[in-house]
TORRO-962768 format. One record per residue (C-alpha): residue in one letter; x, y negated, z negated; chain. Coordinates in Angstrom, 3 decimals. Layout:
BEGIN
NODE; residuo; X; Y; Z; cadena
NODE; A; X; Y; Z; A
...
# end
This chain:
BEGIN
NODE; residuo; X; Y; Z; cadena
NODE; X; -27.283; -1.760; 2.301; A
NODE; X; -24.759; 1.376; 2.152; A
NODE; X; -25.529; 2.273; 4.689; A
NODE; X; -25.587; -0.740; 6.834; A
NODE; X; -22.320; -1.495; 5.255; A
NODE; X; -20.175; 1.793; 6.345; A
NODE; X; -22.379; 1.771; 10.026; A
NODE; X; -20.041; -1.848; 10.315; A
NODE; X; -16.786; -0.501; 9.163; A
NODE; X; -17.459; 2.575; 11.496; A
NODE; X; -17.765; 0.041; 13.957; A
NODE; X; -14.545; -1.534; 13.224; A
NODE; X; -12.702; 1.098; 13.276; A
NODE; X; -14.388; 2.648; 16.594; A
NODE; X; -13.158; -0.491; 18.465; A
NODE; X; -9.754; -1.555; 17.136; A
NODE; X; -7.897; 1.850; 16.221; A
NODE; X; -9.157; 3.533; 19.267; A
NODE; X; -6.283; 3.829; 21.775; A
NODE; X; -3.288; 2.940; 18.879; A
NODE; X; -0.212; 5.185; 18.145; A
NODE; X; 0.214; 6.658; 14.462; A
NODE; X; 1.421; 4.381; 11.667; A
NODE; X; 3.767; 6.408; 8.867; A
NODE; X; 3.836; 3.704; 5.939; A
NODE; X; 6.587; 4.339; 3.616; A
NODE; X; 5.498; 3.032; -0.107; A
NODE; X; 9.781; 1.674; -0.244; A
NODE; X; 12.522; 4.069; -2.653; A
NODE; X; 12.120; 6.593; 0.318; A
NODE; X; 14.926; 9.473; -1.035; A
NODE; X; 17.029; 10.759; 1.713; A
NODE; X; 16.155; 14.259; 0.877; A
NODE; X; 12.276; 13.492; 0.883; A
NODE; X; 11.550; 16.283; 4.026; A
NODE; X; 8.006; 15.798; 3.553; A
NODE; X; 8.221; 11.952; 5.019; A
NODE; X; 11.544; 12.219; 7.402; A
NODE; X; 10.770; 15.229; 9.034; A
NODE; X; 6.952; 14.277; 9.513; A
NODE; X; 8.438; 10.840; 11.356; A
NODE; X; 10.238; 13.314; 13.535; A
NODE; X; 7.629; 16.108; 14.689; A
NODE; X; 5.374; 13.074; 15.337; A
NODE; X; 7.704; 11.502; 17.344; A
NODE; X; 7.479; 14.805; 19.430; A
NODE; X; 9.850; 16.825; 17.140; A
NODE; X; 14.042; 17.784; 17.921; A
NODE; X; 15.206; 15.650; 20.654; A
NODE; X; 12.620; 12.624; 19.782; A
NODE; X; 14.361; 9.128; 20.650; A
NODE; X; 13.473; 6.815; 17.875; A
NODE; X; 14.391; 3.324; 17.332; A
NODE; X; 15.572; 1.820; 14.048; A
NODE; X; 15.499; -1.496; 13.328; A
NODE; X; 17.166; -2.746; 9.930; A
NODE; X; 16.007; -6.328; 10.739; A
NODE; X; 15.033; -6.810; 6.784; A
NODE; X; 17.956; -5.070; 5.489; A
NODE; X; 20.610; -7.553; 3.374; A
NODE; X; 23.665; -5.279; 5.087; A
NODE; X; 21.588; -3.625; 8.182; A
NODE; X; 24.256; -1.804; 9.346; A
NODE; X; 24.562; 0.175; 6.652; A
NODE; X; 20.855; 0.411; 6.126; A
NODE; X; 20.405; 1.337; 9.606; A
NODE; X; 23.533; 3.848; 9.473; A
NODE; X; 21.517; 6.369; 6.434; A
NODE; X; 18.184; 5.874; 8.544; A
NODE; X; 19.808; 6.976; 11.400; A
NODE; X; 21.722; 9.919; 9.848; A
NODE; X; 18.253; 10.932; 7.960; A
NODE; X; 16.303; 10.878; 11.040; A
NODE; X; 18.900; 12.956; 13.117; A
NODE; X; 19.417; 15.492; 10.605; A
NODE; X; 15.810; 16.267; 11.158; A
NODE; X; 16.463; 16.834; 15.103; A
NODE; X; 15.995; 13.162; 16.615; A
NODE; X; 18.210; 11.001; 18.392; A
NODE; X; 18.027; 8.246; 16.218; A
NODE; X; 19.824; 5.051; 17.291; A
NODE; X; 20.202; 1.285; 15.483; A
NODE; X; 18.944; -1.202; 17.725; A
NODE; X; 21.033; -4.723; 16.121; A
NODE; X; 18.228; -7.444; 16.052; A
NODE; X; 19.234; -8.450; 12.121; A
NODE; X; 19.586; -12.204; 11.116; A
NODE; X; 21.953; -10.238; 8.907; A
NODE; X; 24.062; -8.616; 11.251; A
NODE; X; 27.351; -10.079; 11.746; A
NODE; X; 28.761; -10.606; 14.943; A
NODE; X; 25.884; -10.789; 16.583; A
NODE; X; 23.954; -13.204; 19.281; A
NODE; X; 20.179; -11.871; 17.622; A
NODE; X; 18.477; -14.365; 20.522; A
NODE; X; 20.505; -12.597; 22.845; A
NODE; X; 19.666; -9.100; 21.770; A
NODE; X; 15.966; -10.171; 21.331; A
NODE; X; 15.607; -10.527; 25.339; A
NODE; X; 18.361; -8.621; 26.129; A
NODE; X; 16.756; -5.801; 29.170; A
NODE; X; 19.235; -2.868; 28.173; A
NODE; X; 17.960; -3.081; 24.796; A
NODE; X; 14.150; -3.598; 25.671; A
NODE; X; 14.157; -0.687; 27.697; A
NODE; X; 15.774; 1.625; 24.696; A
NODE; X; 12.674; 0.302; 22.552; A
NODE; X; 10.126; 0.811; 25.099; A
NODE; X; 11.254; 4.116; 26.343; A
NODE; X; 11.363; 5.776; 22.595; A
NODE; X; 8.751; 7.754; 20.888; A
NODE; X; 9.078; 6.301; 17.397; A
NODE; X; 10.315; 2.693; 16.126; A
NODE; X; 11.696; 2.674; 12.733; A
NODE; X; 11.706; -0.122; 10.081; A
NODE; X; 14.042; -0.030; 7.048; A
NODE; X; 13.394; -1.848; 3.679; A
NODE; X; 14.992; -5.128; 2.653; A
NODE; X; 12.937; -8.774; 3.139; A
NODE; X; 9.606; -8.375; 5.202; A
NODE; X; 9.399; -12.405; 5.739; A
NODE; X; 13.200; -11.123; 7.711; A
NODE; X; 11.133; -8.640; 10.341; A
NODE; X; 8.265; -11.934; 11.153; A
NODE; X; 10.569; -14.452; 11.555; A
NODE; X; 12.637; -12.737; 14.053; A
NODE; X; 10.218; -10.237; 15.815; A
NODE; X; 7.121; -12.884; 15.485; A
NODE; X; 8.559; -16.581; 14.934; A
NODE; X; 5.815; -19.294; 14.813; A
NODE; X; 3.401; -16.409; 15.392; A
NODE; X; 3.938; -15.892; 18.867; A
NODE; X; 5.339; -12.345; 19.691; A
NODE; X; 8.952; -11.762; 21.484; A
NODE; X; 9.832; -9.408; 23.902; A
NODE; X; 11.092; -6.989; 21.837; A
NODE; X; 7.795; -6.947; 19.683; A
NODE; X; 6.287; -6.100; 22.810; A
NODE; X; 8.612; -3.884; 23.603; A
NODE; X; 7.561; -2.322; 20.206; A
NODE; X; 3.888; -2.675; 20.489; A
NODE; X; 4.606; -0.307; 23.874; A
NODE; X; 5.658; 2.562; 22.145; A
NODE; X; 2.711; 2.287; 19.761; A
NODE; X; -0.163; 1.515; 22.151; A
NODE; X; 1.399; 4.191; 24.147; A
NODE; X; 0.504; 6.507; 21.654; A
NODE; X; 4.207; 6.357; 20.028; A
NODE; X; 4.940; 6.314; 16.273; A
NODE; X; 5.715; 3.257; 13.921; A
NODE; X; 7.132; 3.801; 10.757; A
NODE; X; 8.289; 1.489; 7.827; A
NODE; X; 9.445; 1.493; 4.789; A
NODE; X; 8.870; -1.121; 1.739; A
NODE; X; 9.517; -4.588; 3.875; A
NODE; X; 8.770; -2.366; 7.008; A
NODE; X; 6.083; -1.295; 5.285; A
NODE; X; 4.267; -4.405; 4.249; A
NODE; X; 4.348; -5.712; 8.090; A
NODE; X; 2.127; -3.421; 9.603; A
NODE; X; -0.862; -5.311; 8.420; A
NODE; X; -3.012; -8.331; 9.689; A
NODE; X; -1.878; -10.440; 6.509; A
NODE; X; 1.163; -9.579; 3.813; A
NODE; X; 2.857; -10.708; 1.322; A
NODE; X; 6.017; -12.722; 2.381; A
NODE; X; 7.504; -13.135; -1.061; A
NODE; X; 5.349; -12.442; -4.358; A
NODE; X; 6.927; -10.262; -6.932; A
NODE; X; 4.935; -12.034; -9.661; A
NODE; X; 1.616; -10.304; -9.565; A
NODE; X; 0.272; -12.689; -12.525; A
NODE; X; 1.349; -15.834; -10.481; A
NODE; X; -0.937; -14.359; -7.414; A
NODE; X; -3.809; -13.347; -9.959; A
NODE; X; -3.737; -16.757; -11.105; A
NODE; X; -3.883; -18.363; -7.621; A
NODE; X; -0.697; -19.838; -7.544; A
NODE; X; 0.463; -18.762; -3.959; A
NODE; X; 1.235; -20.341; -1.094; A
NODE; X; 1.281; -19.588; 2.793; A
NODE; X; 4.547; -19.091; 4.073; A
NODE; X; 6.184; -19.134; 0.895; A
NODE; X; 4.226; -15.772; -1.042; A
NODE; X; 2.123; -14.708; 1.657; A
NODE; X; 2.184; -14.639; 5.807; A
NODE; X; 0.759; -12.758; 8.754; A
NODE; X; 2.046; -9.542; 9.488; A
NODE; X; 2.073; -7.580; 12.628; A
NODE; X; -1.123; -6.169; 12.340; A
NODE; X; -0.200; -2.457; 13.515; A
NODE; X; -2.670; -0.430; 11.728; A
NODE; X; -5.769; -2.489; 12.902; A
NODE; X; -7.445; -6.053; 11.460; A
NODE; X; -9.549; -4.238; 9.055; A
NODE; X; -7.062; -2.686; 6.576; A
NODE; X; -4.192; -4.199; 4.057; A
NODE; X; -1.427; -2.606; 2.942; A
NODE; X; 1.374; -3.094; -0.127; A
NODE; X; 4.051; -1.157; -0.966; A
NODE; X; 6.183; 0.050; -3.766; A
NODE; X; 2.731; 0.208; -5.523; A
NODE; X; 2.271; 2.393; -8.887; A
NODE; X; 5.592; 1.317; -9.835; A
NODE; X; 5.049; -2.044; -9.646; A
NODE; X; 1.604; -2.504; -10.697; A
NODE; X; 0.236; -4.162; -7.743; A
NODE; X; -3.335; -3.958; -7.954; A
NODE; X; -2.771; -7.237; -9.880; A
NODE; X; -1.827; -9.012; -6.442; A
NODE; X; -4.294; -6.770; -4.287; A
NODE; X; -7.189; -7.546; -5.271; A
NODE; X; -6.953; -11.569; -4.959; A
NODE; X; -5.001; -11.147; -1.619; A
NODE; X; -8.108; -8.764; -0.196; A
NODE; X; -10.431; -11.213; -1.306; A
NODE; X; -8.902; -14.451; 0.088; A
NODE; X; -7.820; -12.706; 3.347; A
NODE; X; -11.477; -11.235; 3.796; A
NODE; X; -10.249; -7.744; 3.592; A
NODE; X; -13.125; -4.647; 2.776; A
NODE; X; -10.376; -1.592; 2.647; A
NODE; X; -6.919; -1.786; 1.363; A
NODE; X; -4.139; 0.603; 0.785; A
NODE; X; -0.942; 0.679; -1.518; A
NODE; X; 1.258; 3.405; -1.626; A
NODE; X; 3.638; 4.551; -3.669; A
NODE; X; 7.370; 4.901; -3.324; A
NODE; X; 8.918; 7.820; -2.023; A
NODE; X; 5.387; 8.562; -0.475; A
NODE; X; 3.749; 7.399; 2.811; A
NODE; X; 0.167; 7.387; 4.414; A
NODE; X; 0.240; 8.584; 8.314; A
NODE; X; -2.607; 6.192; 9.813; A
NODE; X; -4.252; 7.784; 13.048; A
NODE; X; -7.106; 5.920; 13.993; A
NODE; X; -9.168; 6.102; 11.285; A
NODE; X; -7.336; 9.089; 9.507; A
NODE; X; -5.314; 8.752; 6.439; A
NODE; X; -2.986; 11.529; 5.042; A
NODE; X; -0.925; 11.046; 1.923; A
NODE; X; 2.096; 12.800; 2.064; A
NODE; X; 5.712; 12.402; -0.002; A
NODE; X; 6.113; 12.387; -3.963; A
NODE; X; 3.046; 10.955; -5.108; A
NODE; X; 0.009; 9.243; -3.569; A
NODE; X; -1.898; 5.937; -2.557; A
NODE; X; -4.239; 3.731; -4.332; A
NODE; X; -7.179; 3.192; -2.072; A
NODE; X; -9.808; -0.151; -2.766; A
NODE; X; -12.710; -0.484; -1.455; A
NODE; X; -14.589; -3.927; -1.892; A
NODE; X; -17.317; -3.712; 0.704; A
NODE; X; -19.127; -3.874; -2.370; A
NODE; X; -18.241; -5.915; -4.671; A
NODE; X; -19.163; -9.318; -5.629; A
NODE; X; -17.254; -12.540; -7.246; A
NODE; X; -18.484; -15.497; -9.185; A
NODE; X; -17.708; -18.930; -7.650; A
NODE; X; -18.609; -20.661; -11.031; A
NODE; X; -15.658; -19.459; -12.757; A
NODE; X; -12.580; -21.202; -12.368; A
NODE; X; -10.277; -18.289; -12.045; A
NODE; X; -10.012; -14.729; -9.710; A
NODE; X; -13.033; -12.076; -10.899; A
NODE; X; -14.569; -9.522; -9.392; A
NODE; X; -17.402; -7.163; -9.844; A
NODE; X; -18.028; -3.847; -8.605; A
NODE; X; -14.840; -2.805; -6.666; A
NODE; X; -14.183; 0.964; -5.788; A
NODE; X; -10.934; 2.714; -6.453; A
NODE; X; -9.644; 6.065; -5.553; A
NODE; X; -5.971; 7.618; -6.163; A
NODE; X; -5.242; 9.724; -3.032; A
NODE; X; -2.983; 12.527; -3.690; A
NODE; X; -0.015; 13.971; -1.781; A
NODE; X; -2.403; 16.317; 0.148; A
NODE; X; -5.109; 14.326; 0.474; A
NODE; X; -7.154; 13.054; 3.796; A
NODE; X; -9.255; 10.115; 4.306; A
NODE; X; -11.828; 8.997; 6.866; A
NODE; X; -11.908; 5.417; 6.362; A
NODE; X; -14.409; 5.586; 9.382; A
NODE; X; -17.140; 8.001; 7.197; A
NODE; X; -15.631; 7.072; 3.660; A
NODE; X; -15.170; 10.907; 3.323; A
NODE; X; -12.156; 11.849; 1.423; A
NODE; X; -10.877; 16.004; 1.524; A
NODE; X; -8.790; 16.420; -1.189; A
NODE; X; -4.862; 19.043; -0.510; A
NODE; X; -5.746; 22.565; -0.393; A
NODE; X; -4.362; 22.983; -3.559; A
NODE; X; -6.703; 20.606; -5.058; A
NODE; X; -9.592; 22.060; -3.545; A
NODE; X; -8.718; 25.605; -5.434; A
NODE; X; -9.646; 23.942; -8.532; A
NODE; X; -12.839; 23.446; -10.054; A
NODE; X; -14.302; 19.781; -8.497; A
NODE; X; -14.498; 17.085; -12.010; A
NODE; X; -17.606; 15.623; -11.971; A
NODE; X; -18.846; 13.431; -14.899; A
NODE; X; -22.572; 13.633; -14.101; A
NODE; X; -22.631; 17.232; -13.727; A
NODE; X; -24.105; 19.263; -16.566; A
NODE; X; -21.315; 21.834; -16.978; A
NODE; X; -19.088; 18.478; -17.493; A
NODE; X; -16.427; 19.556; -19.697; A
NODE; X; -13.398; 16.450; -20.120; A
NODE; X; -10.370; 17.420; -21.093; A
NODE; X; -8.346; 14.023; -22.312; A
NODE; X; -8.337; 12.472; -25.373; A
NODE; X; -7.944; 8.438; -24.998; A
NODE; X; -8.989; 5.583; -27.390; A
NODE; X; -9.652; 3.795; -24.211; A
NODE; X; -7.862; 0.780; -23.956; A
NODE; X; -4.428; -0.299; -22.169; A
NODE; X; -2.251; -3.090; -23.112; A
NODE; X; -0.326; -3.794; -19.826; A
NODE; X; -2.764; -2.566; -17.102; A
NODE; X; -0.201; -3.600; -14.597; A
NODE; X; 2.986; -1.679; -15.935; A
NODE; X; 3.920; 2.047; -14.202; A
NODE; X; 1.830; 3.656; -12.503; A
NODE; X; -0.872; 2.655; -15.573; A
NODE; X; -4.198; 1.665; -13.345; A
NODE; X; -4.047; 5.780; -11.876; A
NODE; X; -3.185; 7.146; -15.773; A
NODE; X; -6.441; 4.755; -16.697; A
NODE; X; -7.994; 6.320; -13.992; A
NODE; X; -7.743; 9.744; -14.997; A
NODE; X; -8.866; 8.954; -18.527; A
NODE; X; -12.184; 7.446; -16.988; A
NODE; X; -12.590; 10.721; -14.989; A
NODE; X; -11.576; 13.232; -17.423; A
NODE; X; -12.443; 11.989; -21.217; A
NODE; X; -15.684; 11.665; -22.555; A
NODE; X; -15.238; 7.522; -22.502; A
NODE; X; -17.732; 5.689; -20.184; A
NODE; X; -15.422; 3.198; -19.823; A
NODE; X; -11.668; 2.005; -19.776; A
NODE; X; -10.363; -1.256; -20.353; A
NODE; X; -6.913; -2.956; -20.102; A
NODE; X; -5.417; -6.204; -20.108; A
NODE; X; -3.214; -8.259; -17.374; A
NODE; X; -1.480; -10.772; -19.154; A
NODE; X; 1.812; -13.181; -19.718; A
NODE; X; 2.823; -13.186; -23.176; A
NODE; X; 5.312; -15.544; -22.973; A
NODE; X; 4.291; -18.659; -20.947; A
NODE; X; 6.613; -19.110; -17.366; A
NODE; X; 7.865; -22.987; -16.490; A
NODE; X; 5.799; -24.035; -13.836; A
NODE; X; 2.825; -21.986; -14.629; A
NODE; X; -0.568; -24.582; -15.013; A
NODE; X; -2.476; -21.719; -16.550; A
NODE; X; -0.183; -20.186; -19.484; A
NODE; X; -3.021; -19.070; -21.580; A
NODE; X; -5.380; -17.291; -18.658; A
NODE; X; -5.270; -13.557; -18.534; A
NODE; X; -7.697; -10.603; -16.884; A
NODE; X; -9.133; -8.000; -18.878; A
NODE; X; -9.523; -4.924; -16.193; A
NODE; X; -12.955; -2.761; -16.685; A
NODE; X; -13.123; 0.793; -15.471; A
NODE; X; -16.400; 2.442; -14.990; A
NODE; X; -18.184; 5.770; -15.230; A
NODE; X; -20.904; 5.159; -12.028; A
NODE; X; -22.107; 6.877; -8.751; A
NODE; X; -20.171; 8.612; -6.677; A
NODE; X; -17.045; 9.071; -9.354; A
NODE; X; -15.384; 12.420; -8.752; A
NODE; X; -12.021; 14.497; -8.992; A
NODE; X; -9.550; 17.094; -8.927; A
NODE; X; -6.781; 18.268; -10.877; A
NODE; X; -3.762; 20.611; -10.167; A
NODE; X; -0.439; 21.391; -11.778; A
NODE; X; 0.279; 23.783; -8.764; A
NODE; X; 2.990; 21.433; -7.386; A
NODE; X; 4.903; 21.122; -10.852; A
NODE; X; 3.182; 17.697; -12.046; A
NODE; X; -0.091; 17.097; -13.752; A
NODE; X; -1.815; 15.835; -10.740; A
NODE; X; -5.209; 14.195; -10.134; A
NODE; X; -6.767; 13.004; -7.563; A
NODE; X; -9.798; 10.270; -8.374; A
NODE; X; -12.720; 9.288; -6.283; A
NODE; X; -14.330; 5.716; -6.676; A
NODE; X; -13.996; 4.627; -10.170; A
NODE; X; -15.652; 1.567; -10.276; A
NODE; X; -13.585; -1.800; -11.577; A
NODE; X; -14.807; -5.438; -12.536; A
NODE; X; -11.877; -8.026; -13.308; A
NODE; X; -12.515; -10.560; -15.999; A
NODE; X; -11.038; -13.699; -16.520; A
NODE; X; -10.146; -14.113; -20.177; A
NODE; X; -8.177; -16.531; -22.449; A
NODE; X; -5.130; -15.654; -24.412; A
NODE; X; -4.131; -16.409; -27.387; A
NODE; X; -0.873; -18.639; -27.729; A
NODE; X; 1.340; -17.099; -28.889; A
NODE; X; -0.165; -13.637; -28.563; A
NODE; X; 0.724; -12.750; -31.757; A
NODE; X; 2.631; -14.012; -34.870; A
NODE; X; 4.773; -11.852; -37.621; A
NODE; X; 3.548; -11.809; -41.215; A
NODE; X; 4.645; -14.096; -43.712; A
NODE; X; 5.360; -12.347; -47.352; A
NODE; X; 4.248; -14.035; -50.262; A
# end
């Protein structure tokens, strides 16, 4: 069934990421001094000189926004230049520019299209309205079919799959199934393939909570969310983190759900946390983990010289707060626990919301496969976690979660 299962993602990928440029997807908070990211944009544009588009089309004031990108990317040795197609952008006839042929033929002649940060549901409207692609997304899709570069950034981030999130900053609303198309969720642009989803400002903002459901409902095996001030470069079926931190990688080819509950579950789902450093095949599964990594003794649970290092009691109260699902991660990998646990949950109750007491207790596992690394070359205490295995559970909360003593 493995087997069978990665021969039809290899298959997948084969046909649909075949002749497509390389997508750099920016996890949002990208700092202008981040070399790692800006630079990489610009050697794989085709280094000093490269002509790259940027489009602050999501921006709230995109000629500012596109005024720093611009200055970022040229510092680096490209000839950067705004192209104003903004909803946003005062003073100007967006239809116009949309069609305009002196404009089309700057986008289609570049080597890299940039997209800043701001509202994604901004970039689909205008680029993609009712669906059905303008001439400037064209224009766009030319540079990257041409074997050009797309980058984005947070909103430009979240477009470059088949299906995103329009508007959803509650991850406990979309857990709960309270979304809505074209209100929380919409189609994207679909320029890294039909096979993978992608979300942005990840760690931070504890998005696995709105992952998961959104994979499921949108049919989704493979999903990626990266981190802010990090990025993944997509080529074909290659994935290299690179930037501050890493990428949270799911994989539910796997994993099952069952219908007769009345609320989101899941059984079975693989995670690994891909390092700056780190390469994946999402064609042959087959992560390599940085050089650095790699100098370090491998961290295998089911090896006999096992020795963990952590201490943990095991369990984590707000499994969606900072970066908590990769620290529960680590604790699976490198404590002598055979499990981790943590909750998802709204202690107070939210107007509006018809399920105030339903919460999600999170289950990591000790199974198969479940390997790692760890380095502090890089100045950070830095791990890097292969398929940890996850079930979501669908649990009722007490109301109100808690109340204070009473003395007597």
């Amino acid at each position: 069934m493995r087997l069978l299962t990665r021969f039809m993602l290899c298959a997948l990928w084969c046909g649909s990421a075949a002749h497509a440029g390389t997508a750099i997807v920016i996890g949002g908070a990208l700092k202008t001094d981040n070399d790692a990211v800006w630079q990489r944009i610009v050697d794989e544009a085709g280094g000093a000189g490269a002509r790259i588009a940027v489009f602050a089309t999501a921006a709230a004031n995109p000629e500012r926004s596109a005024g720093q990108i611009v200055a970022a990317l040229n510092r680096r040795g490209a000839q950067a230049e705004h192209i104003p197609v903004a909803p946003r952008l005062a003073g100007v006839d967006l239809k116009a520019n949309l069609n305009d042929p002196t404009l089309l033929a700057k986008v289609a002649s570049a080597k890299a299209v940039f997209f800043s940060g701001g509202a994604q549901e901004l970039i689909v409207d205008t680029l993609q309205p009712g669906g059905k692609p303008t001439a400037m997304l064209k224009a766009i899709r030319q540079v990257f079919d041409g074997g050009g570069v797309v980058a984005g950034t947070s909103a430009g981030a979240a477009i470059m799959s088949r299906m995103m999130f329009r508007d959803a900053q509650d991850n406990m609303q979309i857990l709960k199934g309270q979304w809505r198309e074209r209100r929380e969720y919409d189609r994207g642009l679909g320029l890294v393939g039909p096979d993978l989803f992608i979300d942005q400002h990840f760690l931070k903002r504890g998005r696995i909570g709105r992952m998961l459901p959104a994979m499921r409902a949108f049919n989704y095996k493979l999903g990626i969310g990266v981190e802010e001030n990090s990025a993944i470069v997509v080529k074909g079926s290659d994935v290299e983190v690179i930037g501050a931190r890493g990428a949270l990688l799911v994989d539910l080819s796997e994993a099952t759900s069952d219908p007769k509950l009345a609320a989101f579950n899941l059984r079975g789902a693989l995670l690994s946390y891909l390092d700056r450093g780190d390469r994946h095949d999402l064609r042959t599964g087959i992560t390599t983990p940085a050089p650095h990594k790699l100098r370090e003794a491998k961290i295998d649970p089911a090896a006999s010289d096992y020795k963990p290092y952590l201490q943990s009691d095991g369990y984590f109260l707000d499994i969606l707060g900072d970066s908590t699902i990769t620290t529960a991660m680590a604790q699976l990998l490198d404590s002598p626990l055979p499990e981790v646990r943590g909750l998802a949950y709204r202690a107070k109750p939210r107007p509006g919301d018809s399920a105030p007491d339903l919460g999600f207790e999170f289950r990591l596992y000790k199974g198969p496969g479940l390997v790692g690394w760890f380095s502090g070359a890089l100045g950070g205490e830095d791990y890097t976690v292969l398929k940890a295995r996850l079930d979501v559970i669908p649990v009722r909360m007490a109301q109100p979660l808690f109340t204070p003593l009473v003395a007597h």
